[in-house]
Each structure stands twice: as C-alpha cells, then as structure tokens.
C-alpha positions as a printed Julia matrix, in Angstrom:
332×3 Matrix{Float64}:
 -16.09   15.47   28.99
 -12.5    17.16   27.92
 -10.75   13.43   27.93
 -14.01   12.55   25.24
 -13.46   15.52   23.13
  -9.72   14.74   22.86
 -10.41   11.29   22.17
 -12.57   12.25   19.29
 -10.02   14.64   18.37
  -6.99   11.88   17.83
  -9.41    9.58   16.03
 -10.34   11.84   13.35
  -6.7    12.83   13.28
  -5.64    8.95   12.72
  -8.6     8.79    9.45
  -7.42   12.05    8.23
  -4.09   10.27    7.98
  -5.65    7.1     6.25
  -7.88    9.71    4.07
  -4.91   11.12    2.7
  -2.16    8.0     1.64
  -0.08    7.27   -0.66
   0.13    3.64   -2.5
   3.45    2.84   -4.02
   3.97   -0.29   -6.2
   7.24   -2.03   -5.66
   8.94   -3.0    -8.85
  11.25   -6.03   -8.34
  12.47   -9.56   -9.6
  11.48  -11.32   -6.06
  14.97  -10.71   -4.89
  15.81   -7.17   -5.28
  13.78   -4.32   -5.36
  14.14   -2.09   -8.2
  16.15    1.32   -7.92
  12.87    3.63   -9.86
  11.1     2.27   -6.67
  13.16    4.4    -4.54
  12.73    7.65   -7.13
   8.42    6.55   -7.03
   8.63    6.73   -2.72
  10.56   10.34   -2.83
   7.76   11.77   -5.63
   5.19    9.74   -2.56
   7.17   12.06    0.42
   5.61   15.34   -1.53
   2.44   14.03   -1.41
   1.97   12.84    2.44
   3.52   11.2     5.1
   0.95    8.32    5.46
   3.39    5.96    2.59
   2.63    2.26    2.05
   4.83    0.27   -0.27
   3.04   -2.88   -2.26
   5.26   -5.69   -2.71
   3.58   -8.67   -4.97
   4.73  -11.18   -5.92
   5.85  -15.32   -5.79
   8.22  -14.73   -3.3
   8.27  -11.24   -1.48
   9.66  -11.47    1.82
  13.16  -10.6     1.17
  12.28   -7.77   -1.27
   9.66   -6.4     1.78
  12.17   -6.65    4.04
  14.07   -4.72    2.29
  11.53   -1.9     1.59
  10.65   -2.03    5.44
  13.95    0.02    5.53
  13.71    2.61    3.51
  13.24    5.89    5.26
   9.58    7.56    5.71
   7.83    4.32    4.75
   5.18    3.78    6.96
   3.64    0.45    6.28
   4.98   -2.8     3.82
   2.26   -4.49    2.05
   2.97   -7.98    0.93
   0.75  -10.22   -1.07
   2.37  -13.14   -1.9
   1.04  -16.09   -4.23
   2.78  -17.86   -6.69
  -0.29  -16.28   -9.15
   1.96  -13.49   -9.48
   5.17  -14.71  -10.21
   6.61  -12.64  -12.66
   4.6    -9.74  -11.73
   2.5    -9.89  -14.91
   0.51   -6.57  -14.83
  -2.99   -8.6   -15.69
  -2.29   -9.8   -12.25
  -1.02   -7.51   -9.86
  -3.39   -4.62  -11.44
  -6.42   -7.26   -9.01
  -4.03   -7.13   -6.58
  -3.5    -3.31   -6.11
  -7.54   -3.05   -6.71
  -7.89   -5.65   -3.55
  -5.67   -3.26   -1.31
  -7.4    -0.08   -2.31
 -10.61   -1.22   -1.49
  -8.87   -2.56    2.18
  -7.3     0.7     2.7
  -8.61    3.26    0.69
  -5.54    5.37   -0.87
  -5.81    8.86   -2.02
  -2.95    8.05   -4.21
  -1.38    5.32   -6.15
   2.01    5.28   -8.25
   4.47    3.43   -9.79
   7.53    4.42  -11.47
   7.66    4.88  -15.25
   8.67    1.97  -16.36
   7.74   -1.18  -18.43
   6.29   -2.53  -15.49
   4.71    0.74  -14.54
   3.43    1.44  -17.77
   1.8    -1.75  -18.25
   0.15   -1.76  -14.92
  -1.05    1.69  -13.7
  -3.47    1.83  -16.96
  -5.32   -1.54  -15.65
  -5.15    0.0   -11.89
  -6.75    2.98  -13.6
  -9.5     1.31  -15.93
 -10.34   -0.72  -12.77
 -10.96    1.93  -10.14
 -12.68    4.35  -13.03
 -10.49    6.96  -13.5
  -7.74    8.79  -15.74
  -4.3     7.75  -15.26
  -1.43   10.75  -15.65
   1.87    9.35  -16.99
   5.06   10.11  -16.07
   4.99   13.2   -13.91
   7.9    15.21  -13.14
   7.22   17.42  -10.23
   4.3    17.43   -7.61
   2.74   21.04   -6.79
   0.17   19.28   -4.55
  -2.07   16.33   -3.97
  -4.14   17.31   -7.32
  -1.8    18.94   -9.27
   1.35   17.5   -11.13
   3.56   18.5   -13.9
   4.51   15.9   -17.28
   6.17   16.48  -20.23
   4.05   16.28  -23.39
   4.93   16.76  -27.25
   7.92   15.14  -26.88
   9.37   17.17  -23.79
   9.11   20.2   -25.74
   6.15   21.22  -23.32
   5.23   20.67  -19.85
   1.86   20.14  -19.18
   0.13   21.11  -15.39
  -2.25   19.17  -14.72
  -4.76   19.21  -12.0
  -6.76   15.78  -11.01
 -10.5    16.03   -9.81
 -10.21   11.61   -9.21
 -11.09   10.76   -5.92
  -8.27    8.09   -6.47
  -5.35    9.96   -7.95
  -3.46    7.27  -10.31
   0.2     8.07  -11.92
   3.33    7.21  -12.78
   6.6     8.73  -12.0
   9.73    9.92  -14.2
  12.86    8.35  -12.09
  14.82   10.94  -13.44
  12.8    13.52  -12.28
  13.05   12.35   -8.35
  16.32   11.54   -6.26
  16.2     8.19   -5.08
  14.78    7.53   -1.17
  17.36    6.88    1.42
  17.58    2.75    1.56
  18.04    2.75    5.14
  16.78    4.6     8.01
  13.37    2.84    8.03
  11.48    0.91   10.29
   7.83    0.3     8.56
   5.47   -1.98    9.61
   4.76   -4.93    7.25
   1.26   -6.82    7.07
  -0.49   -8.89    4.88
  -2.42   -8.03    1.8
  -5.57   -9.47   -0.06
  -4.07  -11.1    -3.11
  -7.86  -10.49   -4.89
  -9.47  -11.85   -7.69
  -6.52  -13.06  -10.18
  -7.32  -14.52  -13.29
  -4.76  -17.06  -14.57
  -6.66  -17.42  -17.81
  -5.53  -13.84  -19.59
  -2.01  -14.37  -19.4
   0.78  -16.94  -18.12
   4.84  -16.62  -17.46
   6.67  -18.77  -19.54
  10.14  -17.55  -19.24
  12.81  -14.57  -19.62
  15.95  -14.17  -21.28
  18.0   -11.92  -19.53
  21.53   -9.85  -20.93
  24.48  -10.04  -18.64
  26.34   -7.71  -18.41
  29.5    -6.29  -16.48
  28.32   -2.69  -17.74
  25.87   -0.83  -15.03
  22.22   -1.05  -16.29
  21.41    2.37  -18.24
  19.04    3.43  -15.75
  21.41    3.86  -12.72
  24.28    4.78  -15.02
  25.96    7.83  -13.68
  28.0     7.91  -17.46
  26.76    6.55  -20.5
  27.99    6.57  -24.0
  25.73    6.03  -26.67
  26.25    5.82  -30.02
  23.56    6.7   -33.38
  23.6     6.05  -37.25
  26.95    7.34  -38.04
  28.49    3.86  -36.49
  27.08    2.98  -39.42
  26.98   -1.01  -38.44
  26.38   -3.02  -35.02
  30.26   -3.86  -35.09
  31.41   -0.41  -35.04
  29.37   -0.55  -31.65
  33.02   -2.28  -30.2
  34.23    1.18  -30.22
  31.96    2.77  -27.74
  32.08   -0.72  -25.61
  35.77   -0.52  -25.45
  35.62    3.53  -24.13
  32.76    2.25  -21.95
  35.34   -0.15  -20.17
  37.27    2.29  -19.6
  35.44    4.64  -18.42
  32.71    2.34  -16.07
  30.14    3.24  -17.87
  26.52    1.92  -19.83
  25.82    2.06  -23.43
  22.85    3.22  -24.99
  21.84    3.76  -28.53
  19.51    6.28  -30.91
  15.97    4.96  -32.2
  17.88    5.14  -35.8
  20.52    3.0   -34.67
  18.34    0.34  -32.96
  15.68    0.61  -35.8
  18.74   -0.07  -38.35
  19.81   -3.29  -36.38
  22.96   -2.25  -35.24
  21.95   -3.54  -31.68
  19.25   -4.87  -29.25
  16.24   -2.27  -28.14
  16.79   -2.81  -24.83
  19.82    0.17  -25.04
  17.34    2.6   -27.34
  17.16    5.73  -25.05
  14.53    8.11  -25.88
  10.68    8.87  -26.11
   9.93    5.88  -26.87
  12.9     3.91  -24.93
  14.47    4.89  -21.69
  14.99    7.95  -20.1
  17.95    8.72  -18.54
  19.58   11.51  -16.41
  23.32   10.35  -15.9
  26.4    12.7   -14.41
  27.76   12.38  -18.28
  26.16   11.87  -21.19
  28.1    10.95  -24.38
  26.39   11.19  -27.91
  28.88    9.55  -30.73
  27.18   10.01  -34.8
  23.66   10.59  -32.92
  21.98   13.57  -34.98
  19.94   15.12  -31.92
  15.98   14.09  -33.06
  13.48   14.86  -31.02
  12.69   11.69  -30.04
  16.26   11.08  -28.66
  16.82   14.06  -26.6
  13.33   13.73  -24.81
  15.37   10.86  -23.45
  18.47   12.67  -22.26
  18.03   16.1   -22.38
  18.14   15.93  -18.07
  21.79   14.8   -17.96
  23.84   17.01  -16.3
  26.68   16.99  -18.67
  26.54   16.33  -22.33
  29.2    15.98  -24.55
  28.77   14.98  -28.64
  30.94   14.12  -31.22
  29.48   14.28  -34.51
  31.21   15.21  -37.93
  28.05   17.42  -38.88
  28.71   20.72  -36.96
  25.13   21.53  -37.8
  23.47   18.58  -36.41
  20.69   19.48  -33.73
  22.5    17.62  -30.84
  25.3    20.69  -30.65
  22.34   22.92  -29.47
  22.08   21.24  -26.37
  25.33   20.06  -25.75
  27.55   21.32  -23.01
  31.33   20.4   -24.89
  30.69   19.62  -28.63
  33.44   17.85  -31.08
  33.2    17.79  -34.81
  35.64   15.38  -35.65
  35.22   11.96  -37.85
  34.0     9.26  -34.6
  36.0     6.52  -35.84
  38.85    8.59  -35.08
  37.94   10.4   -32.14
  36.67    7.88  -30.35
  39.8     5.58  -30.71
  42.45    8.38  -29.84
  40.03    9.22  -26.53
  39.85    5.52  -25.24
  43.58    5.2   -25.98
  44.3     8.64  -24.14
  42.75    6.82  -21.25
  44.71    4.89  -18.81
C-alpha cells in the first residue's frame, strides 16, 4: 500500500512539472541561433524549471543542437519542414499552436524582437488570449513588469490566461550560459501551415565588420546635428577605432541620413551597451526609451540645454565636427 501511495505521489509530481512549463521560441537564421534567445531562456529560469526551447524551421538540426546546450534547458523541440523556411510568423505562429496543444505550456515567450513581435500576437489570437509585450522583470508566474508611455512608466501587470503569452526585453535579462546543457531533443508537430497567406522570396542582408547593435557592448550613434548621411563617416571612423556599432536617432533616419535598420529607440531597437555615445542627438523621448539602460552614457551636443545632458553620465558641449575628429585622432 505505501509503495502505491508513493507511486501516486511521483506521478502527480512529474504533471505538476508539465502543468507548470515554459515554451521558448528560438529565433535563428537555420544556422545560428540568435543571442535575444539566450536573454528569452534566463526571463524562462524565473518562471520554472520545466524549459522547452522551439526550434522551427527549414533546416534546424544544427541550431537545436546548439540550444540542447544551453544550461537549464530541459527539452529541444524541433519541427522541421521546408514550410517554414524563413521563419515567416504566419507559419510558425501553427507551429507553436501544434506544440501547445501536444504539451500544454503554462507559458510561452519570445524575445522582443521583429521576429517576436510579429509572431507572439498570432500565438496569442490563436490560443484566445492577451499577449503582454516586452516585459522587463518577472515577480511570478502571473505577474510581470513592462514599460509603457514611452518608458516613462512601468506598468505591473498581473495575467488571469490560462496560457500566459509574452515577449521579453533582451536588455532587461542577462543572456543564458551557452554551455552546460544537456536537454533532450524530440520531434514536434509541424501543424496546420498555410502556404497561401504568405511566401519567402528573398533577403538582402548588410555586412558588416561592425558588431550588430544588439550585442554591442559600445555604440556610437549619431542624430540631426550630422546634418547629412556623409557626415555619418565621422562616427564610422571613431567606431573603428573603438570596436564598436553605430546606431542612429528616429530624426536622423527619418531625414535619410542612413538605413532604419541602425534607428535605436521606441520604435527601433533597444539597446543596453557598456558605453553609449550620443553625437548631435537632442535626447526625445522616443530615443532614450531606447538607451536609457546603458550603463554609461556619454553626449556631445553643442546645445548645453538639450534633454540628452539630463541623463547623461559625462556630457560635452562642444561643436561634433570638431570633437569627434580630435577624439578619434587622440586614439591610437
């Protein structure tokens, strides 16, 4: 009779476990996973310890290989199909419906990306319940923090969704140890994908030598007192020499001075590098949402009353198109 009760005992044990999971979605190109993965899995760690990663795509082995070593992940889902080459979100959104009805997660998350952002509201619609963007801290399994109004607030919010759906602020975590890992990996249903709502036809990606602005432990970014996209060569030529990315104001990307893909801010990227270095960026709103997390923040600005001296740690009014020269030259 004892060796029945304790029987009964580990069994409802192992489906409290599955009862309360965690479902990660693993952004990647089918060759590398992405690095906001690793910041999704840590946000995962304060939510349980029953974490399985979803890896979808045309060719996921490597990337779940990869996952299956990154520390406290439990299990490696891979669905594989060349339907979701590309990871189009119409797609994998079927996908991550087909494994939550397989193994019924408490939780799913992605991190706050494009890729997250265009998939966790399908997930969402799909399963029946609110989404909550971009949190920055977990309190518990219901309750989450997010910025809101810009970042000048944070909102606490507390979920009464059976299926808890989110995404994550990378800058917010610290990334989960690569290594260290031994998960399990196992098949998962592909589901119901309709090729009719949306097809891959092709990318264009930048190269660069620079390190990509979300991983960027310095970046230098520069606003509307460049005044044109060639001025930009000064802040690439201090950004040689000091390793670092370079980002760019909503003024000076809405101006044309260069691509959207650098625009940091509420509406671009957020970023949380070791040094962050404003040159002619004003300080709106909308830019330091993006930035305001960096640990050190330095600006350069001819206006000693513009907003971004409020927040920075070392300001310099000085004329940038001086400044900047004599700093990269002072350089070795």
């Amino acid at each position: 009779m004892l060796a029945s009760k304790v029987s009964v005992l580990r069994n409802f044990s192992a489906i409290g476990a599955r009862f309360n999971s965690t479902l990660v979605i693993a952004e990647h190109d089918d060759a590398k996973l992405s690095g906001i993965t690793l910041n999704a899995i840590t946000a995962a760690q304060k939510l349980n310890q029953d974490i399985s990663v979803l890896v979808a795509g045309a060719s996921s082995a490597k990337v779940a290989e990869e996952v299956s070593k990154i520390a406290n992940v439990k299990r490696v889902l891979v669905a594989q199909d060349d339907k979701l080459k590309a990871q189009l979100p119409e797609r994998v959104s079927e996908t991550v419906v087909a494994a939550q009805k397989q193994f019924n997660f408490t939780h799913i998350l992605a991190g706050a990306s494009s890729f997250g952002r265009g998939l966790i509201p399908r997930v969402a619609a799909q399963l029946d319940v609110s989404p909550i963007s971009e949190i920055t801290t977990v309190h518990s399994t219901d309750t989450f923090s997010r910025p809101t109004y810009a970042g000048n607030a944070i909102a606490k919010v507390k979920s009464s969704a059976a299926i808890k759906v989110f995404t994550v602020r990378g800058t917010a975590f610290e990334q989960a140890a690569s290594s260290g890992g031994s998960a399990a990996t196992e098949q998962s249903p592909i589901g119901d994908v309709k090729t009719d709502l949306s097809e891959f036809l092709g990318q264009e990606l930048v190269k660069s030598d620079r390190p990509d602005l979300g991983s960027a432990k310095i970046i230098i970014s520069g606003g509307r007192g460049l005044k044109s996209g060639d001025n930009f060569k000064l802040l690439y030529e201090l950004a040689d020499k000091l390793g670092a990315a370079v980002g760019a104001s909503r003024a000076a990307v809405d101006a044309g001075f260069v691509a959207n893909d650098l625009q940091i801010g509420q509406t671009g990227k957020i970023v949380a590098p070791e040094l962050y270095i404003a040159v002619g960026i004003s300080g709106a709103i909308q830019h330091i949402a993006g930035m305001k997390d960096s640990k050190i923040i330095v600006a350069i600005n001819k206006d000693k009353e513009a907003p971004i001296f409020q927040i920075a740690d070392y300001g310099l009014v000085a004329d940038l198109f001086k400044a900047v020269p004599e700093i990269t030259a002072a350089l070795k």
